[in-house]
N, CA, C and O atoms as CSV, one atom per row, in Angstrom:
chain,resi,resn,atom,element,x,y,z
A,1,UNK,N,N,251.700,-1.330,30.178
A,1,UNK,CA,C,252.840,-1.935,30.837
A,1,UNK,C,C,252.475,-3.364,31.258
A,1,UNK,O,O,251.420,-3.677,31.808
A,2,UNK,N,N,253.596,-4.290,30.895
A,2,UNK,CA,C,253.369,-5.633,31.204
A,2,UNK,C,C,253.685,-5.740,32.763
A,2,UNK,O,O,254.691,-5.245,33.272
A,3,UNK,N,N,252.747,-6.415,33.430
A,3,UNK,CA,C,253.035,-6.655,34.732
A,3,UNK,C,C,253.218,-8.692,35.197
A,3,UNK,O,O,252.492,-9.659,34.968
A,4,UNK,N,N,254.563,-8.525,35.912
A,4,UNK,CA,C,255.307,-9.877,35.840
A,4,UNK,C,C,254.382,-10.659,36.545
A,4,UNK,O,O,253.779,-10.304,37.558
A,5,UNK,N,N,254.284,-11.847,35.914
A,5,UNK,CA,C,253.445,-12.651,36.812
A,5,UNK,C,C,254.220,-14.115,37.546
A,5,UNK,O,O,254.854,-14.820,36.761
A,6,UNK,N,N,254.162,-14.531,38.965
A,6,UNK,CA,C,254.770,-15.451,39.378
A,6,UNK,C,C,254.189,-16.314,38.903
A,6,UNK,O,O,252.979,-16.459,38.733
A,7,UNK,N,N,255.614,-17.377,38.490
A,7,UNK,CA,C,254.678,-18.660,38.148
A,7,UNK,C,C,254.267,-19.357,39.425
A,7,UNK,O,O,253.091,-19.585,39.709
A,8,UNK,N,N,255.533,-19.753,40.347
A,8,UNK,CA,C,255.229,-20.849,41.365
A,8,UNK,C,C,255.021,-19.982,42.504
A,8,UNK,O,O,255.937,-19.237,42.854
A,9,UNK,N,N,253.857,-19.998,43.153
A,9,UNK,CA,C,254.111,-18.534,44.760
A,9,UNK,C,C,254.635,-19.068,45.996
A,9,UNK,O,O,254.750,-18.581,47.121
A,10,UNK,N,N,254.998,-20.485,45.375
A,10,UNK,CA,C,255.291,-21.121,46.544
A,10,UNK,C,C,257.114,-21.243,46.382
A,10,UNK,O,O,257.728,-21.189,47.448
A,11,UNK,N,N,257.727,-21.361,45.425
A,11,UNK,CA,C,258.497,-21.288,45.520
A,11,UNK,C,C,259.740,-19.686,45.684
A,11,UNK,O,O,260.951,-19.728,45.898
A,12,UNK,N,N,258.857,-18.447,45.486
A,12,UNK,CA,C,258.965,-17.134,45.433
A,12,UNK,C,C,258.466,-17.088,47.278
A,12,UNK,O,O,259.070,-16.284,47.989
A,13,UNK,N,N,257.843,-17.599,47.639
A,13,UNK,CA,C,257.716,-17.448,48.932
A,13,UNK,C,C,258.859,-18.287,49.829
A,13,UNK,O,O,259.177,-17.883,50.947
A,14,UNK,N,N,259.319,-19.230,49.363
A,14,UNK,CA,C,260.901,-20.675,49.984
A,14,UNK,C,C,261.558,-19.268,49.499
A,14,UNK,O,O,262.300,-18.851,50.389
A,15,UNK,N,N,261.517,-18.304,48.240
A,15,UNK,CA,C,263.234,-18.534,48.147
A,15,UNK,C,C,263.326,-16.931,49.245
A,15,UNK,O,O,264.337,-16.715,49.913
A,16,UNK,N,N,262.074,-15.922,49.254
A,16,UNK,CA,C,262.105,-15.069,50.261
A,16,UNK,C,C,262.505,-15.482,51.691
A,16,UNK,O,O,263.546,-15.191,52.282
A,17,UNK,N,N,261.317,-16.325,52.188
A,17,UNK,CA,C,262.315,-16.896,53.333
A,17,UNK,C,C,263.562,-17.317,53.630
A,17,UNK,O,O,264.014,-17.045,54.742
A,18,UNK,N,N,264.289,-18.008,52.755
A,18,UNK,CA,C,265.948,-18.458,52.541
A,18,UNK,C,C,266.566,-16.562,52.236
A,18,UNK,O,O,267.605,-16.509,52.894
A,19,UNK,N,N,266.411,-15.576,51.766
A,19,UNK,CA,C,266.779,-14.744,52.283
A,19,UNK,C,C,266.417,-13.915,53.472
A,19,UNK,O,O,267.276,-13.120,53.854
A,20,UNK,N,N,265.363,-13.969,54.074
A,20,UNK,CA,C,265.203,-13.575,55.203
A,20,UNK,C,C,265.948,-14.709,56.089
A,20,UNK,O,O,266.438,-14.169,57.081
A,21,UNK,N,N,266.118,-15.666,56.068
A,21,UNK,CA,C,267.071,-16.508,57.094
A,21,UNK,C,C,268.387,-15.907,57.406
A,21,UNK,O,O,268.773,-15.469,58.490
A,22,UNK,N,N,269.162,-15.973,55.999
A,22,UNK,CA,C,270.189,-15.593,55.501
A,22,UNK,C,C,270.762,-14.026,55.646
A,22,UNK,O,O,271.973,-13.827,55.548
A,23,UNK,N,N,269.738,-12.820,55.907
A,23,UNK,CA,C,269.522,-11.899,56.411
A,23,UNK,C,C,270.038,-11.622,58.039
A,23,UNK,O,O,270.885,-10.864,58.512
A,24,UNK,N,N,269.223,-12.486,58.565
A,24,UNK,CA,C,268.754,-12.928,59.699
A,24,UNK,C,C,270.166,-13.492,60.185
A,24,UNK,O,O,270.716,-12.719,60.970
A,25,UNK,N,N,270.743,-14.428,59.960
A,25,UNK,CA,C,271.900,-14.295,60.525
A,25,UNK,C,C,273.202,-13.896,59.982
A,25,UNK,O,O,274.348,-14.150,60.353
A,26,UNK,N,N,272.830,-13.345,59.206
A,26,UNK,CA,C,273.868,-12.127,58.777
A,26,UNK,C,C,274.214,-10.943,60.028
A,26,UNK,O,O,275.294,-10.616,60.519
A,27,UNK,N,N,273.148,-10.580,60.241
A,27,UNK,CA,C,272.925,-9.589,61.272
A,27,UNK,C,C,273.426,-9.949,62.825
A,27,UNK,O,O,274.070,-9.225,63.583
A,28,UNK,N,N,272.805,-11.618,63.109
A,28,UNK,CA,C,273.478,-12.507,64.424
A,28,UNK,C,C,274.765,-12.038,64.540
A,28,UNK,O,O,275.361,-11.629,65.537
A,29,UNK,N,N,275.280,-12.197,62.879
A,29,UNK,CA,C,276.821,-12.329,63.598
A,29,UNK,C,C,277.595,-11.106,63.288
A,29,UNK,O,O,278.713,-10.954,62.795
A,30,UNK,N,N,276.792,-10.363,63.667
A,30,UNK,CA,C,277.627,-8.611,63.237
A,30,UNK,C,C,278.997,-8.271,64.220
A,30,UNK,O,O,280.086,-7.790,63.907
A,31,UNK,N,N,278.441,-8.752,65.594
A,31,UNK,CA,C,279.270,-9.192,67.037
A,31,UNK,C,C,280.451,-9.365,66.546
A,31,UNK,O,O,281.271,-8.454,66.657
A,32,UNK,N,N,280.901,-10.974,65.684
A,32,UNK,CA,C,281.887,-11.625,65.685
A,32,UNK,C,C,282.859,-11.204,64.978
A,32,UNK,O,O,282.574,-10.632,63.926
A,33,UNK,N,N,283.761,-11.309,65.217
A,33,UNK,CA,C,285.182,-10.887,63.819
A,33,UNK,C,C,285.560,-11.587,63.513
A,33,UNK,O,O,286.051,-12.534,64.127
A,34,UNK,N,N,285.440,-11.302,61.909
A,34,UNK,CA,C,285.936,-11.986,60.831
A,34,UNK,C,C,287.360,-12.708,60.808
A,34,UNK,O,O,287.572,-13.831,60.352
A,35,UNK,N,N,288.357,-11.790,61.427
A,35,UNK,CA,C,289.765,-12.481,61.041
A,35,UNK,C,C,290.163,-12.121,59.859
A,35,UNK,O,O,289.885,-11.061,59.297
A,36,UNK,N,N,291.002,-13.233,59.340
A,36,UNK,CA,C,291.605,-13.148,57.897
A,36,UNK,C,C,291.231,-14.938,57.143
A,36,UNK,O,O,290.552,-15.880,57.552
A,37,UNK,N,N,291.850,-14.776,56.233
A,37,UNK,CA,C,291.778,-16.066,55.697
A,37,UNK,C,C,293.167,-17.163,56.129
A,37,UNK,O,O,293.357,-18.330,55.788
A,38,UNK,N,N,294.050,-16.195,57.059
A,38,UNK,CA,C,294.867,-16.792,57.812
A,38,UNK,C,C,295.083,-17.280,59.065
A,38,UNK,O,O,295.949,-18.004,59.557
A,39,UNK,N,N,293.622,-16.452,59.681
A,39,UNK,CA,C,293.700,-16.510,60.731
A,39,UNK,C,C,292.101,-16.414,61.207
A,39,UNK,O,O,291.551,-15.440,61.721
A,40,UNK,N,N,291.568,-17.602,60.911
A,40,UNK,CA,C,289.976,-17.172,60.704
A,40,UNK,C,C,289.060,-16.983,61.957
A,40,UNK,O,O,288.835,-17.903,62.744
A,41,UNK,N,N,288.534,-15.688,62.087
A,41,UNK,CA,C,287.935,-15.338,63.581
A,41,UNK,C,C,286.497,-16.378,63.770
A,41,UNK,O,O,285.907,-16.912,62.830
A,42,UNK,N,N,286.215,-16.466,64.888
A,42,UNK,CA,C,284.943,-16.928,65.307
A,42,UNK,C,C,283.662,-16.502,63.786
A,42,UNK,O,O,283.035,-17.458,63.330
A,43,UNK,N,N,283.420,-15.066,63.161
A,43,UNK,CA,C,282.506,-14.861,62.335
A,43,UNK,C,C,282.733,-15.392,61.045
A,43,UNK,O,O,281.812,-15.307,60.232
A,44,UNK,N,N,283.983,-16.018,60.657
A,44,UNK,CA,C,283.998,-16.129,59.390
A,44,UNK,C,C,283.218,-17.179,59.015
A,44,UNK,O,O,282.976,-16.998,57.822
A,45,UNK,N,N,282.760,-18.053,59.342
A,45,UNK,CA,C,281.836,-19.153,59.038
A,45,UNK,C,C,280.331,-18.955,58.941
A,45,UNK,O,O,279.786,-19.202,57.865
A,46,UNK,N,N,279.440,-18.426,60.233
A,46,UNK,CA,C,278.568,-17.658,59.835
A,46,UNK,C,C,278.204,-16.498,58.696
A,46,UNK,O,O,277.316,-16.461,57.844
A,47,UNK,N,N,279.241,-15.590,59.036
A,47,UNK,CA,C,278.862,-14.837,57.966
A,47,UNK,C,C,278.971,-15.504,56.397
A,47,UNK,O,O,278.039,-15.127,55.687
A,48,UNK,N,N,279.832,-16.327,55.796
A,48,UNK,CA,C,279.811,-16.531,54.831
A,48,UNK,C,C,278.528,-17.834,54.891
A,48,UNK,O,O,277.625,-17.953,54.062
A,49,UNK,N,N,278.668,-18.380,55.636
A,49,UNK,CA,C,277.090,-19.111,54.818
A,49,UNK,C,C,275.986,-18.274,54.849
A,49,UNK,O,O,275.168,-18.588,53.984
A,50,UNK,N,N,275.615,-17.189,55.625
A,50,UNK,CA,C,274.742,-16.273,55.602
A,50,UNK,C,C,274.589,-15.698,54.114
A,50,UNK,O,O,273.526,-15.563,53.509
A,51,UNK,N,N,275.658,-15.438,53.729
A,51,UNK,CA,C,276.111,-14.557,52.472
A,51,UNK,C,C,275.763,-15.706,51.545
A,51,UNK,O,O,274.847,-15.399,50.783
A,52,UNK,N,N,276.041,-16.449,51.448
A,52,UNK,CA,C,275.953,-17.545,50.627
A,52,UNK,C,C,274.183,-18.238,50.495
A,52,UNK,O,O,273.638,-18.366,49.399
A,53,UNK,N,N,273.661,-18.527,51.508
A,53,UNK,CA,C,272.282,-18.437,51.441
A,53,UNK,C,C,271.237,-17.373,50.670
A,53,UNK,O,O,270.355,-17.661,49.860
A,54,UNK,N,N,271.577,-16.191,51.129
A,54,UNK,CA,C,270.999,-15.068,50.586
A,54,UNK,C,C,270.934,-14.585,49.361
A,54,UNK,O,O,270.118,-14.019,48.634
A,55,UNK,N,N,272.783,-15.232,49.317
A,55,UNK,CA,C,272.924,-14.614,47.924
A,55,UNK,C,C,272.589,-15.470,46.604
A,55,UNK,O,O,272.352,-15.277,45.411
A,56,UNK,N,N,272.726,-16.658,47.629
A,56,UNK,CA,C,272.516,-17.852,45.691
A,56,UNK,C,C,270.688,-17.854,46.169
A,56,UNK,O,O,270.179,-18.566,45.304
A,57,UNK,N,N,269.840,-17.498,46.892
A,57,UNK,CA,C,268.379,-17.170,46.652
A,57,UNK,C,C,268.028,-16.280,46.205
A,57,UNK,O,O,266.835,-16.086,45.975
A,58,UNK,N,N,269.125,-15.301,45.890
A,58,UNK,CA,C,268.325,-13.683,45.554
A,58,UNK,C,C,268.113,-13.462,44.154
A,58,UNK,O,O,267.585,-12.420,43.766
């Protein structure tokens, strides 16, 4: 079995942290409500850059 090898460990280590950030206040803003897209609550901003961090690093 071929076992994957990292090329850069430094950049596999940036992009873990950018999801542990992204994690990280994902979770901050569990509290807040979302709203709608009409009516946008206090969380909708956090959570989507959270989501958005995490997700374009993962």
């Amino acid at each position: 079995m071929i076992r994957p090898r990292i090329a850069a460990p430094q950049d596999f280590a940036g992009g873990l942290f950018l999801i542990a950030i992204g994690l990280g206040a994902l979770w901050a803003s569990t509290g807040l409500a979302m709203g709608t897209l009409r009516a946008m609550g206090p969380g909708m901003l956090p959570k989507s850059l959270a989501v958005m961090v995490a997700g374009l690093e993962g």
